[in-house]
LUMNUPA-645851 format. One record per residue (C-alpha): residue in three letters; x negated, y negated, z negated. Coordinates in steps of 0.02 Angstrom, whole numbers, plus 32768, in hexadecimal, padded with zeros to 4 digits. Layout:
BEGIN
ALAXYZ/...
This chain:
BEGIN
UNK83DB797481CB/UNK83CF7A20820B/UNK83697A968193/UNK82EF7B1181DD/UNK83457BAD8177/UNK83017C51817D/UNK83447CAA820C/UNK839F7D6681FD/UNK83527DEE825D/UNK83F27DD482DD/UNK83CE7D1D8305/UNK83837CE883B1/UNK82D97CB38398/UNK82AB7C1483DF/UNK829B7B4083AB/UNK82D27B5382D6/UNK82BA7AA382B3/UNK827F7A1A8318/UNK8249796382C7/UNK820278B582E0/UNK81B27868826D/UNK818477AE8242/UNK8120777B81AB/UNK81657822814E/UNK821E78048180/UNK8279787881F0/UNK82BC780B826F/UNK82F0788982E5/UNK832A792F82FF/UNK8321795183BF/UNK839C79D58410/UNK83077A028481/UNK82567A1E84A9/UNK825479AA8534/UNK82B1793684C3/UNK822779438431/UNK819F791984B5/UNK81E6788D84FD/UNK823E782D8439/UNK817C786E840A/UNK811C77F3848F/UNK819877688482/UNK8199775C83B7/UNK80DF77788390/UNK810977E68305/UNK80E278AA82C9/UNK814079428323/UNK815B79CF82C2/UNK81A87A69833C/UNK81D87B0F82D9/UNK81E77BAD8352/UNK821B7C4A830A/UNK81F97CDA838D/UNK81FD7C508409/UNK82087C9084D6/UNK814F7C8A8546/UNK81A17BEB85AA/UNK81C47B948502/UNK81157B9C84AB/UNK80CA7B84856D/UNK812C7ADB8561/UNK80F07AA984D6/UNK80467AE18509/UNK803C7A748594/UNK809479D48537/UNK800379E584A5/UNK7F757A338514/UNK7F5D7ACA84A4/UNK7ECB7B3284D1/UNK7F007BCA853A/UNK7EA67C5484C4/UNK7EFF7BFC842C/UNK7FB67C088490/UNK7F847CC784B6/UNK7F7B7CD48412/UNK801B7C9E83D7/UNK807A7D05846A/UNK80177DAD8448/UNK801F7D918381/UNK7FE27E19832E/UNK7F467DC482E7/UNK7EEA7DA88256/UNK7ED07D0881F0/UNK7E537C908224/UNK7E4F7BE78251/UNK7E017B8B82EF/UNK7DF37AE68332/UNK7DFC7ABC83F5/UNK7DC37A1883F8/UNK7E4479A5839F/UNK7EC47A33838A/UNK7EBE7AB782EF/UNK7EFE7B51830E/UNK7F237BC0824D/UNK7F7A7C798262/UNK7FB07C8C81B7/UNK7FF27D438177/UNK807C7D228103/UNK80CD7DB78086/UNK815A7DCA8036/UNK819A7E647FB2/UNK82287EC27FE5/UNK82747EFD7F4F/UNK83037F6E7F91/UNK827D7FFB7FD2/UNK81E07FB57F73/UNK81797F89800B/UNK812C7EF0803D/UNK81387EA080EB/UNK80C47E33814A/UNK80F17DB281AC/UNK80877D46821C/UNK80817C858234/UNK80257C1D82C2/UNK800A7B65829F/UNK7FD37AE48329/UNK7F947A3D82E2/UNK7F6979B88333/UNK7F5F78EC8327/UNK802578D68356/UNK8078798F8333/UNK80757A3B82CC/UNK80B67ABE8335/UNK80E37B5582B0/UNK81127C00830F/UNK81467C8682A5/UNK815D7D3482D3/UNK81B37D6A8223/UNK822C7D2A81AD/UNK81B47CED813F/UNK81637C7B80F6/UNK82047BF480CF/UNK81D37B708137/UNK82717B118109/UNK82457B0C804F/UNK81917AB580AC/UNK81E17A468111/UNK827E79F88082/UNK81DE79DC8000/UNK817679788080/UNK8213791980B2/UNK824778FF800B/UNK81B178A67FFB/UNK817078478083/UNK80CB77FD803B/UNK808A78B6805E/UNK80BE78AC810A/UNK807A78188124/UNK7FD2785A8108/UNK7FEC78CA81AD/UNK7FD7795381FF/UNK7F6A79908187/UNK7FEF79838104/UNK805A79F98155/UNK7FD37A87816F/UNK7FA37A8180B4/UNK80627A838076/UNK807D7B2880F6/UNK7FE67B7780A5/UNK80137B567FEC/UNK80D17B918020/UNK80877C358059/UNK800A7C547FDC/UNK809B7C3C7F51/UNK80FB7CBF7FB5/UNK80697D347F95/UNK80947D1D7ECC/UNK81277D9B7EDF/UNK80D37E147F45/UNK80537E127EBD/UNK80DE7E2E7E3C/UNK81327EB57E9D/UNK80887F1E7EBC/UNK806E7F067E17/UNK81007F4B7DE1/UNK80E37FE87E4A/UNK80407FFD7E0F/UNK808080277D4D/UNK810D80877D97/UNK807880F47DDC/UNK803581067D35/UNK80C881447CF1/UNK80CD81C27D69/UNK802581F77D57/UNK802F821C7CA8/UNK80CD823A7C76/UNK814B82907D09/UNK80AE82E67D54/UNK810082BA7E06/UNK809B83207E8B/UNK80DD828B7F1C/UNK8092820C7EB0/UNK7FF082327F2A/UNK805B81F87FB5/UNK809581617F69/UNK7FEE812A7F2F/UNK7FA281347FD8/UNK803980E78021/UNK801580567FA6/UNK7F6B804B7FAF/UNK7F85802B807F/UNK7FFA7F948047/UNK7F7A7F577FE5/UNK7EFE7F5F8051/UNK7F4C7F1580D3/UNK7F837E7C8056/UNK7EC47E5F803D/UNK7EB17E5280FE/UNK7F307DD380DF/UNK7EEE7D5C805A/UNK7E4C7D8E8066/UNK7E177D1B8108/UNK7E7E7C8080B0/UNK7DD17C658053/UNK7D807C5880F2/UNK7E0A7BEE812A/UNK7E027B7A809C/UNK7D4E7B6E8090/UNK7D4B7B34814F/UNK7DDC7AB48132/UNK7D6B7A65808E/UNK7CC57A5A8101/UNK7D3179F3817C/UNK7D60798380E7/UNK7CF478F7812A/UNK7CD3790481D0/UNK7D9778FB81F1/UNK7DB378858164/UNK7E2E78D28108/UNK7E8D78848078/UNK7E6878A77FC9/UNK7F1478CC7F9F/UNK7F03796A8014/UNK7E5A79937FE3/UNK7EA479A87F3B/UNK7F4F7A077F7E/UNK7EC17A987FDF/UNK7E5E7AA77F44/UNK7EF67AC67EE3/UNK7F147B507F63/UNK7E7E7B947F61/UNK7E717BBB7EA9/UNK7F207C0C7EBE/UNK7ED57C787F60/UNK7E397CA57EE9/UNK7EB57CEF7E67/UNK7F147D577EEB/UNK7E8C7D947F34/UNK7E357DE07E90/UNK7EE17E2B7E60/UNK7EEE7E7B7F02/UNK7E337EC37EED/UNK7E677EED7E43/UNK7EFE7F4F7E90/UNK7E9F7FAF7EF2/UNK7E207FE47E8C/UNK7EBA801C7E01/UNK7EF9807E7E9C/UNK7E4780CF7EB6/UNK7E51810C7DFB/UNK7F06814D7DF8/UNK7EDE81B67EA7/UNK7E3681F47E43/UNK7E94821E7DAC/UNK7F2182677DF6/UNK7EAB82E37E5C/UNK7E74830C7D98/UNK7F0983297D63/UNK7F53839A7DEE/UNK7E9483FE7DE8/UNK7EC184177D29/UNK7F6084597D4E/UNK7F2284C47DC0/UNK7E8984FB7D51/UNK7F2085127CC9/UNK7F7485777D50/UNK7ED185EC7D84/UNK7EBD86067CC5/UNK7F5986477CAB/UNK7F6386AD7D41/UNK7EB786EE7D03/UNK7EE6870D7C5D/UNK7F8487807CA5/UNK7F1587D97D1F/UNK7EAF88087C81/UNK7F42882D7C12/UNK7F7F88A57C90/UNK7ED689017CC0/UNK7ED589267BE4/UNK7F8889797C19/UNK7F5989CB7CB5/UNK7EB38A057C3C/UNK7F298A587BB5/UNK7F8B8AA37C37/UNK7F118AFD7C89/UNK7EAC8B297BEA/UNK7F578B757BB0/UNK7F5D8BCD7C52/UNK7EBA8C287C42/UNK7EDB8C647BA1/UNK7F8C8CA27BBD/UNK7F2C8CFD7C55/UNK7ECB8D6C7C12/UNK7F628DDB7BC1/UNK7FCC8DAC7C4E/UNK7F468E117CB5/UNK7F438EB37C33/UNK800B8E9D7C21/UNK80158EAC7CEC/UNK7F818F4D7D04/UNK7FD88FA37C72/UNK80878F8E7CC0/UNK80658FD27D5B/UNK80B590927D79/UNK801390F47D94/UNK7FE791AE7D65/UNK7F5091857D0C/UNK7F1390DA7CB0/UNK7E7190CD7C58/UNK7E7590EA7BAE/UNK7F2E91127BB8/UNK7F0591C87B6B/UNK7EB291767AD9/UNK7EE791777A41/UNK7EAB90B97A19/UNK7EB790857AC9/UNK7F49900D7AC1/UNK7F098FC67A1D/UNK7E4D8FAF7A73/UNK7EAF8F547B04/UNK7F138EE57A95/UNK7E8A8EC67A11/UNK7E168E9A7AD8/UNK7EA48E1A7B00/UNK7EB18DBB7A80/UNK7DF78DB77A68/UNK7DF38D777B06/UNK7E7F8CF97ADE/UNK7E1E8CA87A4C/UNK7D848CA97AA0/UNK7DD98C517B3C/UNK7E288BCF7AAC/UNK7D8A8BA97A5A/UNK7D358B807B07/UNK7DBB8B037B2A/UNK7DB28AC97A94/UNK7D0A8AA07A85/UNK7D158A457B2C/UNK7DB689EC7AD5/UNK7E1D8A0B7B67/UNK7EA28A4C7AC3/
């Protein structure tokens, strides 16, 4: 029984795993596409065709086998879409946007799932390594009573194997979230902006992941009746839903913690920078008191600096110079001067 293993990023993309199914037993495993179409309309039973990265010609083939509505097989060649869920007559066509946590560089990647259901097949295309189809497909034939139920069974098992992959992703955002804190408040990290708005794009984009699986539920449950579906199952997508409720306000919760930390880191780095402009402040002050005494001391050194310089010069005839108490008057002047000059200052406190 070939498994449909998760492929490396070197393997050819293509048919994974390819499967017949009678009354919940794998009865076949066809080689071929052409093979699968024709063991499918001989045996009556359910076909279950996994592509991973399959070629135009290959989903076109199965396309025209199934008669899957052109916008719907667009879809799955262009990928890049966003959940949702349709229904083209008796075919349901599910883009599912599975996650997974990368631990090695702390990032999350998103994958992307498309899921054809109809009366007699499921048609999954992936375009990612996840979600572990394999793990889906070795529960449901492990029991076959859930198979049996059809189709239906299948599309509910795929969404309850991606939503469970979501629980990591939780745990490793999580995770990264109190690292953040601890940055915050106790390394003072200046990149821990960067990271936070790195984050809070990862998170954001998981909510534009799980968010439309409420929509996607909700649309499955109002179908309950008019397609008849069995209890069993009706059971199995509640289940899922309460899980998908519980991611969802953990993701909102996420964000909103990433919302604070960004707001209290800009309070923390404008502290720092008020601490900063404070102490620059206080300097600037603390040297305009020095640059004060300075030139107060100046001044009053001037004044017999100025005498000292007139009196030294070689001239005939100085002022007073013939007097008796001249060079007493012109000390006794300077330092009169002197105080007068230091009491000023003083009184201004600039000594």
């Amino acid at each position: 029984m070939p498994d449909d293993l998760e492929p490396t990023t070197d393997r050819r993309g293509g048919v994974v795993d390819n499967a017949i199914y009678v009354n919940g037993v794998r009865t076949s495993s066809p080689a071929s596409l052409d093979e699968t179409y024709e063991l499918l309309r001989e045996r009556r039973g359910l076909a279950w065709i996994g592509l991973y990265r399959p070629t135009d010609e290959e989903i076109h083939s199965v396309a025209n086998e199934f008669g899957l509505h052109d916008l719907a097989v667009e879809d799955a060649i262009t990928a890049h879409q966003r959940p949702k869920l349709e229904r083209y007559g008796h075919t349901l066509f599910a883009v599912l946007r599975p996650a997974r946590y990368l631990d090695d560089v702390e990032r999350v990647e998103f994958g992307e799932l498309h899921v054809f259901i109809g009366p007699e097949f499921v048609v999954t295309v992936r375009h990612a390594e996840s979600p572990n189809l394999a793990h889906v497909r070795r529960r449901l034939e492990e029991h076959p009573e859930l198979l049996c139920r059809g189709p239906e069974a299948i599309l509910y098992a795929i969404l309850d194997q991606v939503v469970d992959e979501y629980e990591p992703v939780v745990a490793g955002l999580e995770n990264d979230i109190d690292e953040i804190e601890d940055q915050l408040f106790n390394t003072g990290d200046e990149t821990v902006s960067r990271r936070i708005y790195e984050l809070s794009r990862e998170v954001m984009e998981f909510q534009r992941a799980t968010r439309p699986l409420l929509g996607i539920l909700n649309a499955l449950e109002r179908g309950f009746e008019k397609y008849r579906v069995d209890v069993e199952l009706q059971r199995n997508l509640r289940d899922v839903q309460d899980h998908v409720i519980r991611i969802v306000e953990r993701a909102d919760a996420y964000r909103a913690l990433l919302q604070n930390a960004l707001t209290v880191h800009a309070t923390l780095v404008g502290q720092r920078q008020n601490a900063e402009m404070q102490h620059l402040t206080e300097s600037s002050l603390a040297q305009n008191e020095e640059v004060k005494k300075i030139s107060a001391w100046a001044a009053i050194l001037f004044a017999p600096t100025l005498v000292g310089t007139i009196y030294g010069m070689n001239f005939d005839y100085l002022p007073g110079s013939d007097w008796i108490f001249g060079f007493p008057v012109a000390i006794l002047a300077t330092l009169a001067t002197a105080i007068v000059l230091y009491l000023v200052f003083k009184r201004r406190r600039w000594l």
